[in-house]
C-alpha positions in Angstrom: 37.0 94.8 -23.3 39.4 97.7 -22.3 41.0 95.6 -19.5 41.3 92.3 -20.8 43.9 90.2 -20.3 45.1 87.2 -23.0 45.2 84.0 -21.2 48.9 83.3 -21.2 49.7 79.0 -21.6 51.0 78.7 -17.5 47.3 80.7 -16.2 45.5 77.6 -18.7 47.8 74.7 -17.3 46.8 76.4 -13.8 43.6 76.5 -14.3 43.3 72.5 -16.0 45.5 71.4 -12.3 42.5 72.8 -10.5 43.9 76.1 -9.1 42.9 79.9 -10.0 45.7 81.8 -11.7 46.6 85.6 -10.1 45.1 88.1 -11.4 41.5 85.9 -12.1 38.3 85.8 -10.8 36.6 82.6 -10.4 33.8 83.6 -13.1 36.7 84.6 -15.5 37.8 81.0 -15.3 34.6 79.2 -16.0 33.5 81.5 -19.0 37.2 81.0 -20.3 36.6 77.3 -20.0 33.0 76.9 -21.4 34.5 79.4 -24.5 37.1 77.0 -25.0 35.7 73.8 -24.6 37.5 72.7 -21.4 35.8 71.4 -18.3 35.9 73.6 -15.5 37.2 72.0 -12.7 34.5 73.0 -10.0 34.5 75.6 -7.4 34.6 72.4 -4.6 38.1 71.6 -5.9 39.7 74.5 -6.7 39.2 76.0 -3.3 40.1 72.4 -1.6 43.3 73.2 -3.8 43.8 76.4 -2.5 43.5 74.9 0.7 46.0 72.4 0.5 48.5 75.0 -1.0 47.9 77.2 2.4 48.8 74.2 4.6 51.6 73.4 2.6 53.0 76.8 2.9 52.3 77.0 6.6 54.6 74.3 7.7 57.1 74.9 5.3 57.4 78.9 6.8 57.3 76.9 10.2 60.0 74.7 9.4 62.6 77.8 8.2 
């Protein structure tokens, strides 16, 4: 436990919208959600997320 990191409330908002916070790993996530109760939202959808985000940034650094 000499590197861990308090879950601030924006990473668990994050994390509920679907989307891995910075500094996370994917396995951080899911034992932070089965600890706390929440449902984890599933590796399918949080990298169709990430995904989505990508493309989104794409064509907005296209249209500048």
């Amino acid at each position: 436990m000499r590197d861990y990191k308090f879950w601030t409330t924006s990473e668990i908002l994050t994390l509920k919208a679907g989307l891995v916070p910075k500094g996370r790993s994917m396995t951080a996530c899911r034992r932070f959600c089965a600890r706390n109760g929440m449902k984890f939202p599933g590796k399918k959808t949080i990298e169709a997320n990430q995904e989505l985000l990508r493309n989104i940034e794409e064509k907005e650094s296209k249209n500048v």
